[in-house]
N, C-alpha and C positions, 0 to 999 in steps of 0.2 A: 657359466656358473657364477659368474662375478656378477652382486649387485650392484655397489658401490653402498649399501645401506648398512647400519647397525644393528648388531645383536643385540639385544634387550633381553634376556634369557636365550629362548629359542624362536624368539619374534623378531621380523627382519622390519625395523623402521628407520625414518628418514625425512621428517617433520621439519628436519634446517633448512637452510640456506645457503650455508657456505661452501663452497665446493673446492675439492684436493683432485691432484691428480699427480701421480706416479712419474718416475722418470726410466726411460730404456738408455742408461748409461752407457751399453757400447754403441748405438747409434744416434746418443747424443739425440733422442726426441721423446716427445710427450705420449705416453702409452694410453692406447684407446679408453680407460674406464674412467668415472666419476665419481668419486666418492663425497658423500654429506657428511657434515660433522653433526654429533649427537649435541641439541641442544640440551639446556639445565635438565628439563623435564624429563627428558631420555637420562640424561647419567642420574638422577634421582632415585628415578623407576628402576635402573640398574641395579643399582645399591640397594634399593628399599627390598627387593626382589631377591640380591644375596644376603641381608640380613635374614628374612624370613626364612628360605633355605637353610642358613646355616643352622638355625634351632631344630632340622631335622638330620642334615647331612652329617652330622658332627656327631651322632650316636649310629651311623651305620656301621654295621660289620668290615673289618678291616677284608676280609673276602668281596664284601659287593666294591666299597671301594677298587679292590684290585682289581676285580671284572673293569670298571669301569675305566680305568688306565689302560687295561690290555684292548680294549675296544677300543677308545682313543686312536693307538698306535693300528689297529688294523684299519677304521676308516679314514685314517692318512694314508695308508698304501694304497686305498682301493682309490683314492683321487690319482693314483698312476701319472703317467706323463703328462698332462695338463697342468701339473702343480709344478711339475720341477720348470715345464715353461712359461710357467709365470715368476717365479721363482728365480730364473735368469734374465727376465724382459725388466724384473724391475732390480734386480743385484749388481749386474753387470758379470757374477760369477759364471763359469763354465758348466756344462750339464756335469761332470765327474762333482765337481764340489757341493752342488746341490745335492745328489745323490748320495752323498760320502755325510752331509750333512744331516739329511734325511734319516741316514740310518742311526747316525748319532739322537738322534730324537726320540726316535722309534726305543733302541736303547733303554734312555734316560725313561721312559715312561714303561718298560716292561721292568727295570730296576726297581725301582718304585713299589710295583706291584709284587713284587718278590719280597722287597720289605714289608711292608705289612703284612702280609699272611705270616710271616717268617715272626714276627711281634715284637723282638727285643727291642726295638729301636723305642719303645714308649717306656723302657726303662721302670718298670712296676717293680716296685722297691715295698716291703712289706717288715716292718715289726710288730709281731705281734703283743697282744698284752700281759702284762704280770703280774695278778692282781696280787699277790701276797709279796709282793718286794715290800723289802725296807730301807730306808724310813719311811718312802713314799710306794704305792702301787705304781704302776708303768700300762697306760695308756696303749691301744693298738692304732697304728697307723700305719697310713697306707698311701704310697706316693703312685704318681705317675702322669706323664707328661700329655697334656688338652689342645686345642688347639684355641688359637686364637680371634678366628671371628673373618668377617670379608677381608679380603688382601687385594689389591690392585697392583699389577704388572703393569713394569713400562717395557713395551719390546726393545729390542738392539740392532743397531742398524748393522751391524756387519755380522747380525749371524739369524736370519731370517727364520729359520726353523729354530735352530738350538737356544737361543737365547732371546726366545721371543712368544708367539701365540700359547704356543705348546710346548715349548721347551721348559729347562730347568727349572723356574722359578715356576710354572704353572703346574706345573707335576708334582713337586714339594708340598705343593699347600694346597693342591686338590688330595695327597696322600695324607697330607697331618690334619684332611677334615675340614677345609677351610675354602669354602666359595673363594670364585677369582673373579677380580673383573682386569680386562685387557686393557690397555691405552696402545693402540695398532701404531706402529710407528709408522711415520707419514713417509719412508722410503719405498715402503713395500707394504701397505693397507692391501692392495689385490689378494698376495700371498697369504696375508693374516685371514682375509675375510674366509678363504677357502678351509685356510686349517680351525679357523672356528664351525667353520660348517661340520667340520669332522667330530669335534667336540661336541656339536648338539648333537651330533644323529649317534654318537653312541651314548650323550645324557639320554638319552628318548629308549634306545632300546634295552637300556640298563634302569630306564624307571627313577633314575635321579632328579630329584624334587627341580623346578623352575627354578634359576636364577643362582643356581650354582656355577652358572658359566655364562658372561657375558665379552663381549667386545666392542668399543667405541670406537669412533673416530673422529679426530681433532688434532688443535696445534697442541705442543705439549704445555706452553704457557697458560691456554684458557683451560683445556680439559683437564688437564696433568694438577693444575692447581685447584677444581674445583672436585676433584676425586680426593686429592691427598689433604682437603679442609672437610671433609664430608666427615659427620661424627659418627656416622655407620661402622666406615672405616678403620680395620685396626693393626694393618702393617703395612707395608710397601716395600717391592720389589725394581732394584731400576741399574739398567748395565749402559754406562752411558759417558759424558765426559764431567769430568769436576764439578765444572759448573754447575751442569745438571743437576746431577748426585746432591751437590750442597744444597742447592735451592729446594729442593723439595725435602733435605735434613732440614733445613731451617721451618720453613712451613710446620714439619709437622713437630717439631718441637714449638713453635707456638700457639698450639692448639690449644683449646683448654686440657684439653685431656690429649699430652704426648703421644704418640704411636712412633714404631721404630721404623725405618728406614733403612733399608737393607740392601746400600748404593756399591756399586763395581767399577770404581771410576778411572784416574789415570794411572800409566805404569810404565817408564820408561826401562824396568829391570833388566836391570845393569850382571853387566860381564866379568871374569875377572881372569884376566888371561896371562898365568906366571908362566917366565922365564925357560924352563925346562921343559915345559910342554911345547914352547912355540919350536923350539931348539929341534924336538924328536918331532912333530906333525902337525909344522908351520901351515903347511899347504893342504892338508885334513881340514885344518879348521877354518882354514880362509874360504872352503869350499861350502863346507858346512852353514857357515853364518853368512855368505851370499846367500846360500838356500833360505834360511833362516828368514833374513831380514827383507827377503821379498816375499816372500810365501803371502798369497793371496791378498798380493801389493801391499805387504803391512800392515793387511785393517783386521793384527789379532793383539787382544789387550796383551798381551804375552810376548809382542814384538821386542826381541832385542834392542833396545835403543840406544844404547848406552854401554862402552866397551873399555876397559880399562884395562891399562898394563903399564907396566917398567919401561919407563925408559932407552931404547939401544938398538945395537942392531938388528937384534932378534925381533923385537918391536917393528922399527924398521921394514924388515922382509915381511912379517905378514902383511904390515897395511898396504903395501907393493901386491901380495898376493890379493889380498881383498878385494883392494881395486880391481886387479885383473880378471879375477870371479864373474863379480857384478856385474862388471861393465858387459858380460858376456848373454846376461840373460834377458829378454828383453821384455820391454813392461808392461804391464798389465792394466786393466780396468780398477779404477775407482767405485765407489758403491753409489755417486752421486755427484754432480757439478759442482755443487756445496761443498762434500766433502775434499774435492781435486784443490778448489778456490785456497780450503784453509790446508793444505799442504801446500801449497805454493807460498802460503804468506807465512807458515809456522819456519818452512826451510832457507824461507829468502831473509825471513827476521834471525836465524841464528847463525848463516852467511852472514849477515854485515857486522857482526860482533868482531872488534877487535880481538886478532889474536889468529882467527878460526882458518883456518885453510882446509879449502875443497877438494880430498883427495880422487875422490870419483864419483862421476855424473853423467847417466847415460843422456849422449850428445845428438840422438839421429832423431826420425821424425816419429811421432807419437801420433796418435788418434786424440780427439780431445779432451776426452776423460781418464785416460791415461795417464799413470804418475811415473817419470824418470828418476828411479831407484840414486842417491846419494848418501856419500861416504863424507863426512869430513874429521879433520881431527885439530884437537887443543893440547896444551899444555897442562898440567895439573894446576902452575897456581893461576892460569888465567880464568879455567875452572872454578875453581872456589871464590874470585871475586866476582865471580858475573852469574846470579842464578837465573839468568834468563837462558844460561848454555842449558839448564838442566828439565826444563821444559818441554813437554811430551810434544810431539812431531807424527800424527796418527798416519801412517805411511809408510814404504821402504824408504827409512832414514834412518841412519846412526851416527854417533858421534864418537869420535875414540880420543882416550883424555891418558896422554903421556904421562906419567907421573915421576916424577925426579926418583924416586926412591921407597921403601915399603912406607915407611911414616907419612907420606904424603898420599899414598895410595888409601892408607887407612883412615886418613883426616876424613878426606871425599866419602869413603863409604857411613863415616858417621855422621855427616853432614845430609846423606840424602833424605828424601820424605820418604815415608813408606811405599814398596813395592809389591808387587803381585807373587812377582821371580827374583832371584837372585843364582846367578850360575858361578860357579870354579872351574875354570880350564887347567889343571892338571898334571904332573906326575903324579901316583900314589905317595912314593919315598918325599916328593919335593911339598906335599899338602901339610904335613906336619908341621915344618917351618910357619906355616903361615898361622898358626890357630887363633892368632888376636883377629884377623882378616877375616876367615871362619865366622867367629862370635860377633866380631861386629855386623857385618852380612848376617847372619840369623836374625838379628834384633830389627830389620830391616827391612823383612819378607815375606811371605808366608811361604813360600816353598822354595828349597835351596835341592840345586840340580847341579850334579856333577859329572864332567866329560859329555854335558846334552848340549842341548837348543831349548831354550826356554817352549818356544812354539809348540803346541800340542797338548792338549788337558786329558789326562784319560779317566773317564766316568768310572770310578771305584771308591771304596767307603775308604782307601785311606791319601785320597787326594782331596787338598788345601787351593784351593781357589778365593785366595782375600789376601787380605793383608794387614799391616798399619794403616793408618790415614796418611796419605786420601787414595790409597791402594782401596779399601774399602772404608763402611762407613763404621764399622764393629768389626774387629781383626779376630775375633773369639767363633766367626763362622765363615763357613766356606758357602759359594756357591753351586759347586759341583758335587757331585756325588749324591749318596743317603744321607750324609749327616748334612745337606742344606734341607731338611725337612724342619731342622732344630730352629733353623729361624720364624716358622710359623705357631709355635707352640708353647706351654707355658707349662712349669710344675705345678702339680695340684695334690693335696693331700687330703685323705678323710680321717678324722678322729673315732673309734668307737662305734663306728657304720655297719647297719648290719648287713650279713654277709652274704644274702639273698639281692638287698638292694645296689651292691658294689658294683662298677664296670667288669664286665666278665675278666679284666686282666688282672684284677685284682681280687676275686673269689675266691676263699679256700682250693675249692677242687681243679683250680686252673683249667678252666674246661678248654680255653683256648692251647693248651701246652705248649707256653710260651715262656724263652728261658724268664726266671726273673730271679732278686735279690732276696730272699726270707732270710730275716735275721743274719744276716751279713753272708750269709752262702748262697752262691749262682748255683742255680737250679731248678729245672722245670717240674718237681713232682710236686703234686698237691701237698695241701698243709692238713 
């Protein structure tokens, strides 16, 4: 079922010459297929193919739309076990996590589809007119939120389904109206090319216009830059490291005409483990955060990386327990050679930092893509003079930063860059004390977790997946959930429009009966 060729709408071509190919991380070899990179001409015809589109797709029925997501997610099931083995030949992930991931997919694109027939999320906001006000008459207006225009997705290497072909970002801006084009991420192109295939054959039996769905394949420097200068082009979606993220911010803010950039980049989100709780369920949470900071060898943006606490015994006895945890579990697959190479040089570069002592490191023998899970720990002020200790580590690694006392604890958390997560390890009665710790920590995260494990996103309208920068690249949206629809769309108002020619979400009789705002009261009965 793998061609190794490009989707161009729902035409499979392959006109290059450059050739990728896949890596099978736990056997450390090169995986049977070949894939081409789409030259200019092919990402052109892409783009040119979802501008066109979009001037139809973008007035469908928020019902065919939903057909069209729920179709989606049924022809990924029906690729059945063929997908999820490709899916681990090029991941290194186990068949449960593929599986586990899959349905997270499936999920996020029947969510989706619930929103839009459901309607409130387009926020149709209505005042009507008054013509006899004084001094002035008052105008009828009528709001409600468009979409944007083609978008281009960058997949993510550590979530092959979810954060990729058809995952999150593709599902958002296929629901808010808005052709996608793919840039297949070069770890897993196999996996991608399949789950696009799923995407055309339900474009095809849903009748959805050519070129509302396409996928590429290339390196992310030639492709990734000649998509996000394209003036077709008018948002971008990319989960990935810093660099990444920034590089294609910067791009597209030098364009003549800006487009947003809507990057998910690092996040060491940091811990914050008081006194009283290590005191009452030391060994709870040493347990916990071994879990935690291995869970699918570290390659979740949401990885605890980062651990802070008081100074003392109590301190003390956990990081004894922590070690003792970790060291117990034993390690897993990397998603890539590459990725193994830069854990090895991100953990061996914040080892040689003055200061840092290596409290656990699993010592026995490993397969070669395999990462040996590592603990080490610092002081508070060697922390704050070294910001190389604060530097994301994408892997099971943590670092735990003793802090002389609360003032010092609170220095570091104001000092950090934005994060994804922020956690409070816990008593109730002993949280109070800390509320300056609290408020600093909020201004520092997008989501603040208490007595959890950062690890784990749960797809609902009221989870926050962003941050400050460089947690994200706009902290005002999340990537998870319904409301990451908001980043493909734009408020629009009509003035005085007549009310035959209005989007049916804004028509007097609300044919759609959909909640919305008339004159400042929520409510779905016609006007």
């Amino acid at each position: 079922m793998i061609t190794g060729k490009n989707y161009i709408g729902s035409q499979l071509k392959a006109a290059g010459t450059k050739i990728y190919k896949t890596i099978n991380p736990q056997l450390n070899i090169e995986n049977p297929w070949s894939f081409i990179e789409a030259t200019p001409e092919e990402i052109n015809e892409a783009v040119a193919l979802a501008n066109d589109a979009f001037k139809i797709y973008k007035n469908y029925p928020a019902q065919k739309k939903a057909d069209f997501l729920n179709a989606i997610a049924e022809e990924i099931l029906a690729l059945g076990d063929e997908l999820l083995e490709v899916y681990c030949s090029e991941s290194g992930y186990p068949k449960g996590r593929a599986e586990g991931e899959r349905g997270r997919t499936i999920f996020q694109l029947r969510t989706f589809a619930n929103m839009l027939t459901e309607g409130s999320w387009l926020e149709a906001t209505i005042d009507t007119s008054i013509p006899d006000r004084l001094p002035l008459p008052k105008d009828d207006l009528r709001k409600m939120l468009v979409p944007l225009g083609p978008v281009v997705v960058f997949g993510s290497s550590n979530f092959p389904f979810a954060f990729s072909t058809a995952g999150g970002d593709t599902a958002s801006a296929l629901a808010a109206g808005c052709p996608v084009i793919v840039k297949s991420h070069s770890m897993h192109i196999g996996t991608g090319e399949m789950v696009a295939s799923a995407v055309i054959k339900a474009a095809k039996k849903n009748n959805i216009p050519e070129g509302v769905f396409s996928n590429l394949i290339g390196s992310g420097v030639t492709l990734g830059t000649s998509l996000v200068k394209h003036p077709l082009v008018k948002a971008v979606g990319f989960t990935g490291s810093i660099n990444g993220g920034r590089a294609l911010f910067d791009l597209a803010s030098q364009r003549p005409e800006p487009i947003p950039v809507f990057a998910e980049m690092g996040s060491i989100n940091p811990v914050v483990i008081l006194p009283d709780a290590l005191e009452k369920n030391s060994k709870k949470w040493a347990a916990a955060y071994a879990g935690s900071i291995t869970l699918g060898t570290g390659q979740f943006c949401t990885n605890p990386g980062l651990l802070l606490g008081i100074k003392g015994e109590k301190l003390n006895q956990f990081i004894d327990q922590l070690a003792e945890e970790i060291e117990k579990i034993a390690p897993s697959c990397m998603l890539h050679p590459s990725i193994k190479a830069d854990f090895n040089n991100g953990k061996e570069k914040i080892q040689s930092q003055n200061g840092v002592s290596t409290v656990a490191e699993y010592k026995g023998e490993i397969a070669p893509n395999y990462a040996p899970q590592t603990i080490l720990t610092v002081d508070g002020k060697t922390f704050l003079e070294n910001p190389a200790l604060s530097h994301e580590v994408f892997g099971p690694f943590s670092i735990i930063v003793q802090c002389k006392n609360n003032e010092e604890l609170l220095t570091i958390i104001n000092k950090l860059d934005g994060q994804l997560t922020g956690t409070i390890i816990a008593e109730p009665m002993e949280l109070s004390n800390y509320n300056a710790v609290v408020d600093a920590l909020q201004n520092r995260v997008g989501r603040l977790i208490f007595n959890g494990v950062p690890t784990g996103v749960e797809v609902c309208a009221s989870m926050i997946h962003g941050g400050p920068y460089p947690a994200s690249s706009d902290s005002r949206f999340t990537a998870v959930g319904i409301h990451a629809v908001k980043r493909w769309v734009r408020p629009f108002s009509y003035q005085n429009w007549p009310d035959e020619l209005l989007p049916s979400a804004l028509q007097n009789k609300n044919p759609l009966n959909i909640t919305r705002t008339v004159n400042d009261i929520i409510t779905n009965k016609p006007i």
